[in-house]
MDAnalysis code that builds the backbone (N, CA, C; Angstrom):
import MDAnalysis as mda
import numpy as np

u = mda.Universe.empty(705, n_residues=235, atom_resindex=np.repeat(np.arange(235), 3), trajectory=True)
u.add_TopologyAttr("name", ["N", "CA", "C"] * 235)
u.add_TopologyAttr("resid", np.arange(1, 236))
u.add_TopologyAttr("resname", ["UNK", "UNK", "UNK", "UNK", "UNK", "UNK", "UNK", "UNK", "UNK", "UNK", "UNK", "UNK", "UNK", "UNK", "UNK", "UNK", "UNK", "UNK", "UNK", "UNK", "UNK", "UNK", "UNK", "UNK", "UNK", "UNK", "UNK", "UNK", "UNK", "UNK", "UNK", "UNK", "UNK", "UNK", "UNK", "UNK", "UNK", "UNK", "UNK", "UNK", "UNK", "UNK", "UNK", "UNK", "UNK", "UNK", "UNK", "UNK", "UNK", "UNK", "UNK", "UNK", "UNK", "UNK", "UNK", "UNK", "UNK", "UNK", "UNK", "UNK", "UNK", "UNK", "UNK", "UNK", "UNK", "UNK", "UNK", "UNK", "UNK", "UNK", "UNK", "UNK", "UNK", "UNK", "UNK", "UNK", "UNK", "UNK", "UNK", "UNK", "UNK", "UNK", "UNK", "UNK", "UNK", "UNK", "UNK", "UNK", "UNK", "UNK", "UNK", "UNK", "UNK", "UNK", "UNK", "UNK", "UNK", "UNK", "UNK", "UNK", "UNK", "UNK", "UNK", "UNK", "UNK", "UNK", "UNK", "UNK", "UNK", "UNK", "UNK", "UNK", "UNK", "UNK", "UNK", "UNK", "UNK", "UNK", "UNK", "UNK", "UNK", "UNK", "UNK", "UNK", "UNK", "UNK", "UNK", "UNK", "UNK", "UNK", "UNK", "UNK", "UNK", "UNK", "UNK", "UNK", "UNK", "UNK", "UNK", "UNK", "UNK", "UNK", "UNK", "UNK", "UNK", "UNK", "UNK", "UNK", "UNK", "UNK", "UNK", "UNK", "UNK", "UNK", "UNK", "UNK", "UNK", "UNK", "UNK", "UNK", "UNK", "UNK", "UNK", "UNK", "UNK", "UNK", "UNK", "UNK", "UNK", "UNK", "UNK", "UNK", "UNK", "UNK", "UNK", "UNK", "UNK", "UNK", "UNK", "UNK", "UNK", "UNK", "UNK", "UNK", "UNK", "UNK", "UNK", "UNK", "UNK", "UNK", "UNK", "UNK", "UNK", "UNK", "UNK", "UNK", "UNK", "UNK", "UNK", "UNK", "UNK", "UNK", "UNK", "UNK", "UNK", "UNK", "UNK", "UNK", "UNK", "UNK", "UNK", "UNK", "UNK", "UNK", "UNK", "UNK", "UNK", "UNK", "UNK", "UNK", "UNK", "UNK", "UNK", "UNK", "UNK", "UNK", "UNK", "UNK", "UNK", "UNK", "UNK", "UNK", "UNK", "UNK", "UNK"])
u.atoms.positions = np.array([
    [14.940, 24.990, 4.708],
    [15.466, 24.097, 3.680],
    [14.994, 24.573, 2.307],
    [15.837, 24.919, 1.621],
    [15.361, 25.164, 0.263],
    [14.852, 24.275, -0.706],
    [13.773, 24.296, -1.507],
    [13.310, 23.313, -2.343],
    [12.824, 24.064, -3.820],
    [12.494, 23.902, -4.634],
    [11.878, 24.210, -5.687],
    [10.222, 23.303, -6.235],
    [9.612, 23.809, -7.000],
    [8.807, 23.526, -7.172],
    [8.214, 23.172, -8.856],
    [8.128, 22.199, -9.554],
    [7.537, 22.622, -10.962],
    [6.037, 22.151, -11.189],
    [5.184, 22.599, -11.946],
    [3.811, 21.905, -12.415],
    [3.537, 21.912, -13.422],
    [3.535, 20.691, -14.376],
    [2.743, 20.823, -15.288],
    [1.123, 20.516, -15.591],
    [0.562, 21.573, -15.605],
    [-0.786, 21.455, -16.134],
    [-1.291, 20.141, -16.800],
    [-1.904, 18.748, -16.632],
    [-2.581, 17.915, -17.818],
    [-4.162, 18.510, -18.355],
    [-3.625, 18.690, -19.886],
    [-4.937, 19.478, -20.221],
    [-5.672, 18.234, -20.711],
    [-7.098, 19.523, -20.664],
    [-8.629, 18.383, -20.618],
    [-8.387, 17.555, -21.719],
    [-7.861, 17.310, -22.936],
    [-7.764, 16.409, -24.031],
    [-6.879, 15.270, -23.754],
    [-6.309, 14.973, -22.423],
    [-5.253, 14.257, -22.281],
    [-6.142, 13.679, -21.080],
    [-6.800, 13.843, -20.257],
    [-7.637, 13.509, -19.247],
    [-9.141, 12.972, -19.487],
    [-9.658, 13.939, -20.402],
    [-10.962, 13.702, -20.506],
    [-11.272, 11.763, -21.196],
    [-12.390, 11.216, -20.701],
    [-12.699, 10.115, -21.302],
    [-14.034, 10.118, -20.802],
    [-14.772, 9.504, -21.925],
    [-16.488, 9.793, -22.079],
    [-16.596, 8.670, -20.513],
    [-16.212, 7.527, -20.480],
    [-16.575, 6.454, -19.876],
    [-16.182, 6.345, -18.407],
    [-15.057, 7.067, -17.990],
    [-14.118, 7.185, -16.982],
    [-13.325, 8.760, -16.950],
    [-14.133, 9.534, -16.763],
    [-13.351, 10.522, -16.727],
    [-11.961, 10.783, -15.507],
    [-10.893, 11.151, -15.867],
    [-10.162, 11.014, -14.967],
    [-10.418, 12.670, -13.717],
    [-10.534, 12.528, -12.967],
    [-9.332, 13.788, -11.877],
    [-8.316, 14.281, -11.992],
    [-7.530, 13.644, -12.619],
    [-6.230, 14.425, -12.594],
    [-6.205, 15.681, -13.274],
    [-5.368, 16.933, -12.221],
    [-5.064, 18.063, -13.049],
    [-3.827, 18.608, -13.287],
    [-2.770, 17.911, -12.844],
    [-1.490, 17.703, -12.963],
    [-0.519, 17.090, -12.078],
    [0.669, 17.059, -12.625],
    [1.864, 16.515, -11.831],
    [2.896, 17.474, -11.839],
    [3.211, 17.624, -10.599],
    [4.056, 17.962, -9.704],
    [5.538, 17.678, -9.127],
    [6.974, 17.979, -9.566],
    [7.731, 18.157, -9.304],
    [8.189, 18.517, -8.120],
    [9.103, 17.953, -7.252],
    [9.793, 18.651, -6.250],
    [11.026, 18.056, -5.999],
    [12.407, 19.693, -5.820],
    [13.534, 19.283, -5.454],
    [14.010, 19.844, -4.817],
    [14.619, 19.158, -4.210],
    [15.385, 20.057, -2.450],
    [16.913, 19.936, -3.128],
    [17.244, 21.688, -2.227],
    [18.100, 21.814, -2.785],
    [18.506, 22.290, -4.432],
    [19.383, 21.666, -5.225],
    [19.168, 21.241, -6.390],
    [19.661, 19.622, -6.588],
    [19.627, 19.152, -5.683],
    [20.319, 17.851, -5.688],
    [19.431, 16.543, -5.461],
    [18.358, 16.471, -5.140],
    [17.529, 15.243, -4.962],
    [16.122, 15.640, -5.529],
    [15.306, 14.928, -6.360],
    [14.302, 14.939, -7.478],
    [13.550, 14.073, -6.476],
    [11.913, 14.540, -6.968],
    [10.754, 14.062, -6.129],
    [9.670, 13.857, -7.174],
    [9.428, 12.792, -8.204],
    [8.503, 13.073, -9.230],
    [7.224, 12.648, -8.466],
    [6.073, 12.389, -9.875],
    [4.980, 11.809, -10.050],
    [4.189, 12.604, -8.617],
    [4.421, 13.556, -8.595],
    [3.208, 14.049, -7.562],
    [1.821, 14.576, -8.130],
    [0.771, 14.241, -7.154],
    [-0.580, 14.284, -8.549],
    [-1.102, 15.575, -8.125],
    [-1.723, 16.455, -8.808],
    [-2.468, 17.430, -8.396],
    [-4.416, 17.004, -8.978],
    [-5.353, 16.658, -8.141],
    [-6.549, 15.973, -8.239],
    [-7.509, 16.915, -7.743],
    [-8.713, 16.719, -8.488],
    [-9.537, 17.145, -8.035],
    [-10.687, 16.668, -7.945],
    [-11.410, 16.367, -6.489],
    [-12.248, 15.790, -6.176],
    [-13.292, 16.374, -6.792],
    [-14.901, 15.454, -6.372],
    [-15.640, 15.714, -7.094],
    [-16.506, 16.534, -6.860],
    [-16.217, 16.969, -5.451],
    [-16.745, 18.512, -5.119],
    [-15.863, 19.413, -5.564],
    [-15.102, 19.316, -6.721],
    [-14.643, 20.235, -7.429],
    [-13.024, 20.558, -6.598],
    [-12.957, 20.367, -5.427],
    [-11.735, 20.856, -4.551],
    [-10.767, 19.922, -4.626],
    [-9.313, 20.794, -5.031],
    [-8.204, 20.482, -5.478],
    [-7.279, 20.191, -4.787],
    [-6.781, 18.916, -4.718],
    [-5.620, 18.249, -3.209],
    [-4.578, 17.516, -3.967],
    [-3.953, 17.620, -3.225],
    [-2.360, 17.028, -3.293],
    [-1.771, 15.256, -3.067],
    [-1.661, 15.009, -4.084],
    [-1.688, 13.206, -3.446],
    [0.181, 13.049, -4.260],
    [0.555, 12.103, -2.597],
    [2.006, 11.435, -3.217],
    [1.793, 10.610, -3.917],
    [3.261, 10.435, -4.381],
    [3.613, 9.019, -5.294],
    [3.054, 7.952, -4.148],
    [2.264, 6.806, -4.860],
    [2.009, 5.476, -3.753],
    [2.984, 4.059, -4.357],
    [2.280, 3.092, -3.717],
    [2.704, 2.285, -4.267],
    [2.162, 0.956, -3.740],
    [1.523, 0.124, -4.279],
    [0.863, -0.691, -3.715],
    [1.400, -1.801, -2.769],
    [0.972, -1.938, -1.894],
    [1.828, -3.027, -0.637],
    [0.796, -4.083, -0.608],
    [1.438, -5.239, 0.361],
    [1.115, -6.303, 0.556],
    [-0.501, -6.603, 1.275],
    [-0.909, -5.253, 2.120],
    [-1.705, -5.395, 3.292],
    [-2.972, -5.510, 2.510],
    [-3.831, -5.488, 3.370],
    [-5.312, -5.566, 2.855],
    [-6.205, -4.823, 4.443],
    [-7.448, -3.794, 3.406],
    [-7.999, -3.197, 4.750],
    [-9.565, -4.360, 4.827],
    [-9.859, -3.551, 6.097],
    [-11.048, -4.134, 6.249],
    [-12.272, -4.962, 5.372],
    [-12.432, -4.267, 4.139],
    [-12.764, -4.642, 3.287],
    [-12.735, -5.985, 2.138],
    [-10.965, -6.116, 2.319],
    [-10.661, -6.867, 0.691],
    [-9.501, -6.199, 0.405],
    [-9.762, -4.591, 0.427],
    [-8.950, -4.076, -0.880],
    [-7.832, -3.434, -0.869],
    [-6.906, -3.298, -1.261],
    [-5.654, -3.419, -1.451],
    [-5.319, -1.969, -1.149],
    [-3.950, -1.802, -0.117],
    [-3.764, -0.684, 0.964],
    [-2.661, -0.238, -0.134],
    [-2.925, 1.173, -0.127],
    [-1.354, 1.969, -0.928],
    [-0.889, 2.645, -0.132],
    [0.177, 2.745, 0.367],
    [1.336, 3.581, 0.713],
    [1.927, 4.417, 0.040],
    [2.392, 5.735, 0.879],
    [2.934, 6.745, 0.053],
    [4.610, 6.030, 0.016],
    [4.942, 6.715, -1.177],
    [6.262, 6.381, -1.487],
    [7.346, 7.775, -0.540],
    [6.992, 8.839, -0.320],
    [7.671, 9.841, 0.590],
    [6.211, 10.399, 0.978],
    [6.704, 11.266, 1.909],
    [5.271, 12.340, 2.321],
    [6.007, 13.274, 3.445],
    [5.725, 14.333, 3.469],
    [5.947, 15.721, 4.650],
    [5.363, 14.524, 5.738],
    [6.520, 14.666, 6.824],
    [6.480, 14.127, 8.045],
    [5.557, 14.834, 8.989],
    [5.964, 16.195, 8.932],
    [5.000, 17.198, 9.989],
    [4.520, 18.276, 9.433],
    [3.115, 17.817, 10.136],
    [1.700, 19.046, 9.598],
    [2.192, 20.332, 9.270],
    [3.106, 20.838, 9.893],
    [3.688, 22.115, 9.428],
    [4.028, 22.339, 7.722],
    [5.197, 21.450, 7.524],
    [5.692, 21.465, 6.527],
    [4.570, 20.521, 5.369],
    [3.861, 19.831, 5.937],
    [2.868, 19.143, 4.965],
    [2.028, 20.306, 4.211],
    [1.450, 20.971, 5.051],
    [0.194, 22.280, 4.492],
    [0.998, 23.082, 3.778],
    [2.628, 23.653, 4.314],
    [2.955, 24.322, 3.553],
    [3.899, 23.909, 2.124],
    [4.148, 23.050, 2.394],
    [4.022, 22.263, 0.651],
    [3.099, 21.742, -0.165],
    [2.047, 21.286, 0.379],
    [0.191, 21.660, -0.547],
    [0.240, 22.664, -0.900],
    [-0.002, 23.987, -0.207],
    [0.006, 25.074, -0.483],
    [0.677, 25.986, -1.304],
    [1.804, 25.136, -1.508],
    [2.866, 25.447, -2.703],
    [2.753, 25.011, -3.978],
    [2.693, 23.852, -3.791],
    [1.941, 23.052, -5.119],
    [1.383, 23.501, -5.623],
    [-0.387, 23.787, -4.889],
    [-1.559, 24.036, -5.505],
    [-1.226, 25.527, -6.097],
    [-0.614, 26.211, -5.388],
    [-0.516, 27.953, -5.856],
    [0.394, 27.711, -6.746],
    [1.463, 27.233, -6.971],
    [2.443, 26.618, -8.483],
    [1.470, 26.384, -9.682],
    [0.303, 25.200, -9.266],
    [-0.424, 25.081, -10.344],
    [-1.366, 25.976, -10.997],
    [-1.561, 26.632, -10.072],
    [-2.207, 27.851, -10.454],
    [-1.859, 28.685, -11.638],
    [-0.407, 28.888, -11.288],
    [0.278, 29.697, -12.349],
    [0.458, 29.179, -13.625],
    [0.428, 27.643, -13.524],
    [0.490, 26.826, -14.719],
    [-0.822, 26.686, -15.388],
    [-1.406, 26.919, -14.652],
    [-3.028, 27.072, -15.336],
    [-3.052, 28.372, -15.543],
    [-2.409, 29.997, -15.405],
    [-2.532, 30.849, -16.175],
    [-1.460, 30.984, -16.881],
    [-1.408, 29.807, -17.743],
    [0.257, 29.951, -18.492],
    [1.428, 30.614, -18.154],
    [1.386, 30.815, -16.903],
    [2.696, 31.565, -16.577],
    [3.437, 30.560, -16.197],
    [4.980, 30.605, -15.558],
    [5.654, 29.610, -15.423],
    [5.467, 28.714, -14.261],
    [5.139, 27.482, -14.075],
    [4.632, 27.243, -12.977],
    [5.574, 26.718, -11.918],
    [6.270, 27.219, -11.863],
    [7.578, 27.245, -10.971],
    [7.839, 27.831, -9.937],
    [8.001, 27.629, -8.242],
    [8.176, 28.099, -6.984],
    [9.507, 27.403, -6.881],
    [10.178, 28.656, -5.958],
    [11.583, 28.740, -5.473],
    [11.399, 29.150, -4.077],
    [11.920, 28.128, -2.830],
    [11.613, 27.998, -1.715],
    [12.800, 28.599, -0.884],
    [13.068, 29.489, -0.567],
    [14.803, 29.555, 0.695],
    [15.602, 29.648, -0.326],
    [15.573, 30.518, -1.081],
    [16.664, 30.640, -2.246],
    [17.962, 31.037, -1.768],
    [18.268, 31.462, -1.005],
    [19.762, 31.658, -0.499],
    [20.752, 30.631, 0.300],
    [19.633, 29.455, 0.871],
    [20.113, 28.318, 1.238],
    [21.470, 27.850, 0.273],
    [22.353, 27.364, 0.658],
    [23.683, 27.069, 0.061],
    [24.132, 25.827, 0.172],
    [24.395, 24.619, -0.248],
    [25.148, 23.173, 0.266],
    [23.945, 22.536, 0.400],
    [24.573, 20.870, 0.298],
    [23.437, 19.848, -0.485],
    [22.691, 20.066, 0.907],
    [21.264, 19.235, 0.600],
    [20.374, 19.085, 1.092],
    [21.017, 18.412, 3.106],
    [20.541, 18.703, 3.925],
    [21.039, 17.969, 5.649],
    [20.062, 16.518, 5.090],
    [20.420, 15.679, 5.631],
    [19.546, 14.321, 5.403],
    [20.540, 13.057, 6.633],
    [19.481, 12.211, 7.084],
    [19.733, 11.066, 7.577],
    [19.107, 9.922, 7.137],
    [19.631, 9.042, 7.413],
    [18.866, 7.543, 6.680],
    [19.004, 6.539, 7.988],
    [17.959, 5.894, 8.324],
    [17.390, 4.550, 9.035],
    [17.618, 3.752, 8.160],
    [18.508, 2.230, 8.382],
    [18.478, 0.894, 7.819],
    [17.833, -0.448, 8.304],
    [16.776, -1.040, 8.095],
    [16.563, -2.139, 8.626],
    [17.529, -3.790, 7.178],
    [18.368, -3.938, 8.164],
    [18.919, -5.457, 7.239],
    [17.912, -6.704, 7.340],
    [17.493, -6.983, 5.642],
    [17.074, -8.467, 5.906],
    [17.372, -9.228, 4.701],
    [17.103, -10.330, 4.533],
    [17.881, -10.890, 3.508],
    [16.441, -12.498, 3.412],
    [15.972, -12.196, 2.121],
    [14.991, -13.325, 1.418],
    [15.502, -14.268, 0.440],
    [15.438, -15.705, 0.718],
    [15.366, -16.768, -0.341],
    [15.439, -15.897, -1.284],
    [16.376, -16.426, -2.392],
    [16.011, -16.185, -3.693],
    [15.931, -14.774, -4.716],
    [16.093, -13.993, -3.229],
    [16.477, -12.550, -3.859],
    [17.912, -12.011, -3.220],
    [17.687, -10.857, -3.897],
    [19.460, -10.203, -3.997],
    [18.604, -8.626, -3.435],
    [17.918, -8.720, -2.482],
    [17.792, -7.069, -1.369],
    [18.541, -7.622, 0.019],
    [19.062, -6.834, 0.423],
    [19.531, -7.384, 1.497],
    [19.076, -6.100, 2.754],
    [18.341, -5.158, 2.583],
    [17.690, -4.683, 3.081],
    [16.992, -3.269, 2.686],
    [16.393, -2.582, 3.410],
    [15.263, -1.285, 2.781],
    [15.954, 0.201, 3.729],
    [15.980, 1.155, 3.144],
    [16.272, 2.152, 3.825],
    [15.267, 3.332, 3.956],
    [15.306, 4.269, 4.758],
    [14.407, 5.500, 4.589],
    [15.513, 6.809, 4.729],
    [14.944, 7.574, 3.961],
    [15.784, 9.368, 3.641],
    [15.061, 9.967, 4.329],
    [15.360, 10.646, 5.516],
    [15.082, 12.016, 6.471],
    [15.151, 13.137, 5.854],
    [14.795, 13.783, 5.411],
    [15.306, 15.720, 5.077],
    [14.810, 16.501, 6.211],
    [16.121, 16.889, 6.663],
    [15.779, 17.408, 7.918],
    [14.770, 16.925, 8.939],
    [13.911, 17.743, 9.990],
    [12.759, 16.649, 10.227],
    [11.695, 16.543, 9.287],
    [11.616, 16.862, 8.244],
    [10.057, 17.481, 7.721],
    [9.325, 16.276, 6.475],
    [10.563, 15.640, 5.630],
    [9.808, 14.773, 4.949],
    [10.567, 13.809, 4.926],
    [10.190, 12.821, 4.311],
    [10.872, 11.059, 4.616],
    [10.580, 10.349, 2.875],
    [11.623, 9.717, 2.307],
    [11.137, 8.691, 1.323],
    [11.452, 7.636, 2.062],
    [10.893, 6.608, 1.593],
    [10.526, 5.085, 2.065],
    [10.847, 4.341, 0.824],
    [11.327, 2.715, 0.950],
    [11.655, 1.855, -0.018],
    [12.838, 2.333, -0.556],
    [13.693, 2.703, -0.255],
    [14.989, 2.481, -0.736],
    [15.684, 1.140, -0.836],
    [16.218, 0.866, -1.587],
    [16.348, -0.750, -1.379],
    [17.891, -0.972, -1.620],
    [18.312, -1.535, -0.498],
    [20.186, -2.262, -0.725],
    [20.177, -2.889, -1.670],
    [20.841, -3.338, -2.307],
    [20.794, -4.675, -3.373],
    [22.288, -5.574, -3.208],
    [22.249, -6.797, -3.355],
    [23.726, -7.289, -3.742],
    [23.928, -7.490, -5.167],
    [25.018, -7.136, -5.880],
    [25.075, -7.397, -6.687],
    [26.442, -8.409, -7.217],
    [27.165, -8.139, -8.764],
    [28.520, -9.602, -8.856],
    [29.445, -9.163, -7.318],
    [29.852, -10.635, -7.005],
    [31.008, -10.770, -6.174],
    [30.400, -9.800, -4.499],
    [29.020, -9.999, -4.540],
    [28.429, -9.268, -3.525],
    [28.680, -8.017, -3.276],
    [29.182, -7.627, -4.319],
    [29.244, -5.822, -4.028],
    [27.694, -5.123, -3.914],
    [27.547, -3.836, -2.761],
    [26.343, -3.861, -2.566],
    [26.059, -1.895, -3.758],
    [25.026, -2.211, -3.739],
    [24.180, -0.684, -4.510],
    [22.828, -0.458, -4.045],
    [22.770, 0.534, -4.305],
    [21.657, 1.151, -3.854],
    [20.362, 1.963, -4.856],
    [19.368, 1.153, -4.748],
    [18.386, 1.577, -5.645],
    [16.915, 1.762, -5.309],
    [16.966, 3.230, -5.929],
    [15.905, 4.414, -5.119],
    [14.225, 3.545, -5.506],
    [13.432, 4.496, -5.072],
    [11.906, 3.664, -5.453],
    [11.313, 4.145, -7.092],
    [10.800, 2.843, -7.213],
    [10.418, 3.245, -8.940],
    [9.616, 2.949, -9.284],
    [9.037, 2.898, -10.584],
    [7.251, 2.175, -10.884],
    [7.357, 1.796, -12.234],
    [6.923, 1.021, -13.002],
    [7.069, 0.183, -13.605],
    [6.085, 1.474, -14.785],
    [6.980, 1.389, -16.240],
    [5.989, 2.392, -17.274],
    [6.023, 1.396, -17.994],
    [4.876, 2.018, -19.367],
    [4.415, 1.079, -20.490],
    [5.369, 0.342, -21.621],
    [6.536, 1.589, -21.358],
    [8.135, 1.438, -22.409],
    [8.027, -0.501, -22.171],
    [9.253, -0.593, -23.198],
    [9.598, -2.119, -23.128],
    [11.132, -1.777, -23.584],
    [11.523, -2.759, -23.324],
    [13.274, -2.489, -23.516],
    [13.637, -3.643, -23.865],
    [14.743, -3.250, -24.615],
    [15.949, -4.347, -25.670],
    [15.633, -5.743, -25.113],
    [15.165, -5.728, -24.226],
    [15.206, -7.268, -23.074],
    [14.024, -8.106, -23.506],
    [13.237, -6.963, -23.665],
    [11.504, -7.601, -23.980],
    [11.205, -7.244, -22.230],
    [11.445, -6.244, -21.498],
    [11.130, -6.175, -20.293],
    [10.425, -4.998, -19.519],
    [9.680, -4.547, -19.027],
    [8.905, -3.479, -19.142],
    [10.584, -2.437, -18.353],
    [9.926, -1.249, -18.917],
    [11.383, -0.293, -18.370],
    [10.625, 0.598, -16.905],
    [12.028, 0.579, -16.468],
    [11.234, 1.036, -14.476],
    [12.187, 2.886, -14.671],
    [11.154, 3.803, -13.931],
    [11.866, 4.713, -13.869],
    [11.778, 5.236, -12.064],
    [13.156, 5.950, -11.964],
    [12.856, 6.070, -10.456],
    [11.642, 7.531, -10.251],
    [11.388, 7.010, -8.598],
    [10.175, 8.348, -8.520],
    [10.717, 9.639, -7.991],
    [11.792, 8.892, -6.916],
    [12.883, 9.751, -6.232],
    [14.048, 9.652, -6.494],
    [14.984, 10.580, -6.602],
    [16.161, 10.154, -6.715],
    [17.191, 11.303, -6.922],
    [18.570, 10.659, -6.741],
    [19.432, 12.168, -6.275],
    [19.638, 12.837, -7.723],
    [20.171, 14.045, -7.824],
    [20.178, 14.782, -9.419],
    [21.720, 14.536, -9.629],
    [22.658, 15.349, -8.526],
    [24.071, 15.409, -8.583],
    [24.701, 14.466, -8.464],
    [26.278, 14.591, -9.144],
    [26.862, 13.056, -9.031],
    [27.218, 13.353, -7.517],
    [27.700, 14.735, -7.051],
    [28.256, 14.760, -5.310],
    [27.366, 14.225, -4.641],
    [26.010, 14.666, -4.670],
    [25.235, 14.108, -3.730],
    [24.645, 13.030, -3.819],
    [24.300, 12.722, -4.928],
    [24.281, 10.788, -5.061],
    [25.127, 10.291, -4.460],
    [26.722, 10.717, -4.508],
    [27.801, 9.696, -4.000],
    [27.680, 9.081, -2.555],
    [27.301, 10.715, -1.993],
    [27.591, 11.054, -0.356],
    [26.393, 10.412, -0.007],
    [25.210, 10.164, -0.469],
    [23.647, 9.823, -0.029],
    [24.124, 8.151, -0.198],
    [24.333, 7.479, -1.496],
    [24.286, 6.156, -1.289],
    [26.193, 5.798, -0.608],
    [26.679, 6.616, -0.177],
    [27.944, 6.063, 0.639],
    [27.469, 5.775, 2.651],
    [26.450, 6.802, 2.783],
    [25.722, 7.036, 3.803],
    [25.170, 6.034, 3.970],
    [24.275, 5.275, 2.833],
    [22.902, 4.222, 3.193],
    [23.905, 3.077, 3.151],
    [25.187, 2.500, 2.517],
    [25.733, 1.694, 2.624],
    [26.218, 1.439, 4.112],
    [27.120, 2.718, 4.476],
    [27.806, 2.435, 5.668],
    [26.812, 1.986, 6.637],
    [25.538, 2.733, 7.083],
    [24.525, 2.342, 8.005],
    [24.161, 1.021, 8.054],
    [23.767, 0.392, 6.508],
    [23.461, -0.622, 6.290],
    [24.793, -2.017, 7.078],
    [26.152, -1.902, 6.542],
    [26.654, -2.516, 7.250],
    [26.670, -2.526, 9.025],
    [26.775, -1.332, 9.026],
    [26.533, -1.076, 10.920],
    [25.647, -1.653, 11.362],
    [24.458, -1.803, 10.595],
    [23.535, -2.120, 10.787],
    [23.479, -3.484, 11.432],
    [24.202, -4.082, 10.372],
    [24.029, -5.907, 9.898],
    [24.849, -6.736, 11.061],
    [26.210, -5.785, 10.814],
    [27.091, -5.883, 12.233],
    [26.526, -6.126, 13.562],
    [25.525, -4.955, 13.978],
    [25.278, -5.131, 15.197],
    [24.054, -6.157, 15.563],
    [23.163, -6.904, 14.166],
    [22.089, -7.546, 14.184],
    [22.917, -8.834, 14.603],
    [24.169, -9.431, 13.792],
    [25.419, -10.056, 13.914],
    [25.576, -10.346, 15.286],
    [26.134, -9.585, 15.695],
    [26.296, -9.557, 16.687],
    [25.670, -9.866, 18.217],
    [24.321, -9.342, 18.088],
    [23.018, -9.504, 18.842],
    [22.701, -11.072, 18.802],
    [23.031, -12.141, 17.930],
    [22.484, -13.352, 17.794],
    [23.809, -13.981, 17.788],
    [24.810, -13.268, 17.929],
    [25.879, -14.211, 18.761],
    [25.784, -13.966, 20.101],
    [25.140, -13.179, 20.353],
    [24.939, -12.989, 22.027],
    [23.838, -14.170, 22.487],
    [22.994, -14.008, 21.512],
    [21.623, -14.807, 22.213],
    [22.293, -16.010, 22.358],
    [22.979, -16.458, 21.178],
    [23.337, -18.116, 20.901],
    [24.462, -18.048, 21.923],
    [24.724, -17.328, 22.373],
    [26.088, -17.531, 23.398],
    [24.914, -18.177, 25.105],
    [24.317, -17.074, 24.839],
    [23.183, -17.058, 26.378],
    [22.826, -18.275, 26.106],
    [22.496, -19.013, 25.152],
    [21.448, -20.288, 25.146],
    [22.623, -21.187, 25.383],
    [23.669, -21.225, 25.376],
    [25.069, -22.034, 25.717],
    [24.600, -22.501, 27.037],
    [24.572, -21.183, 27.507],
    [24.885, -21.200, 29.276],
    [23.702, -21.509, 29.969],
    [22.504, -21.554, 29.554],
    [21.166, -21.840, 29.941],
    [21.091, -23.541, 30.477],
    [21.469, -23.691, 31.880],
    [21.171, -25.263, 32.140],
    [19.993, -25.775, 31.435],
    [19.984, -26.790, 31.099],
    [18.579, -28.354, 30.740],
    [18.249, -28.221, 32.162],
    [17.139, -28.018, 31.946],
    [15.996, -28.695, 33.229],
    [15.561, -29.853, 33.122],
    [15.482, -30.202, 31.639],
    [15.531, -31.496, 31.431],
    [16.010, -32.479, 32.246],
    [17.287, -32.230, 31.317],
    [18.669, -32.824, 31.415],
    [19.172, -33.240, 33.260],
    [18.411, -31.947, 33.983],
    [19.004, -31.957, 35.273],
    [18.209, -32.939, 35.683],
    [17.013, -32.947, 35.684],
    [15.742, -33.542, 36.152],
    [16.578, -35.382, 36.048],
    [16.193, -35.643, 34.823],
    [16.904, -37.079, 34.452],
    [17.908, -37.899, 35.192],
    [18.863, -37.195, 35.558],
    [20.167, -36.980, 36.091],
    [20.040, -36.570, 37.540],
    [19.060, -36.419, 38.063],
    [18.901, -36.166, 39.568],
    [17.401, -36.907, 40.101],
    [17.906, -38.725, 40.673],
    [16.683, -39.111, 41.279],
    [15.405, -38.430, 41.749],
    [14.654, -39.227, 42.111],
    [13.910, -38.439, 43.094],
    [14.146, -38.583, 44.830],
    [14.061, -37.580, 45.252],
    [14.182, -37.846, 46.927],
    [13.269, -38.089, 47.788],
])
């Protein structure tokens, strides 16, 4: 699968703070294909000095052992294979960006046609909101984004909107402005990606539909034991 790679270097004047010094040594780009964008990837370095690769997260509901509040990656390399060898890409990308050269890797360059991808839909639908369910993006077997979100929108027409994080901007609204983390580049393959998560999504809903007209059909036919009991003395 072809992908590309960019890094930009964050230099020490943009990081450094007397009180809190940060880790970070840059962020990381990735796009498969040329058609689907992968931002905010961190390049960190621990405090034994050694330099690792952390996804976009995003904070969830759970709580660990402790108290404290569990983050989830927003995508991540599915299998160890392809995980090490996209660290390994990264970190050697940044490298180059740290000797001012261009810090740019080109993965399967002869690869041709959008990215292979599948999407999983789970349908659910909450009081008071307009998601009507969450999807996940396959690339090939090797990496997965998570939180894709259905939406309804006027006259229940449905759309589809990728995962995002909330920046410092403010907008015409007075409302903080959201940018996505993932998301497709091309108008072809945007089309074909959210025509994909729609159709599933209905199939989806259909067959959930369906499944609870079955149950409610079965509970039709289910005699009262009650009912029988009442209705049949004792002998």
């Amino acid at each position: 699968m072809k992908y590309s790679i960019r890094v930009n270097e964050v230099k020490d004047s943009e990081r450094q703070n007397a009180e809190n010094p940060s880790h970070l040594r840059g962020f990381a780009t990735l796009v498969f294909g040329d058609d689907f964008k992968v931002t905010n990837i961190a390049v960190l370095e621990s405090s034994e000095g050694k330099l690792f690769v952390s996804m976009p997260r995003y904070k969830s509901s759970e709580r660990d052992e402790s108290g404290s509040v569990v983050y989830k990656d927003v995508c991540n390399p599915i299998t160890k294979e392809f995980r090490e060898e996209l660290y390994d890409n990264i970190l050697a990308t940044y490298e180059k960006a740290k000797d001012s050269e261009r810090g740019e890797e080109i993965i399967n360059q002869d690869e041709k046609g959008l990215p292979e991808f599948t999407v999983s839909v789970t349908p659910f639908e909450r009081e008071g909101s307009n998601v009507r369910g969450l999807a996940r993006i396959y690339f090939g077997d090797c990496f997965i984004v998570n939180n894709v979100s259905i939406l309804s929108g006027k006259e229940d027409s449905l759309f589809v909107a990728m995962p995002s994080y909330k920046t410092k901007q403010i907008g015409d609204n007075n409302k903080p402005i959201y940018k996505d983390i993932c998301y497709p580049v091309t108008k072809e393959f945007r089309e074909k990606l959210y025509t994909v998560i729609v159709n599933e999504y209905e199939q989806a809903r259909e067959k959930n539909q369906n499944r609870v007209r079955e149950n409610a059909g079965s509970q039709v036919n289910i005699p009262d034991k009650q009912q029988d009991r009442e209705a049949t003395p004792f002998r």
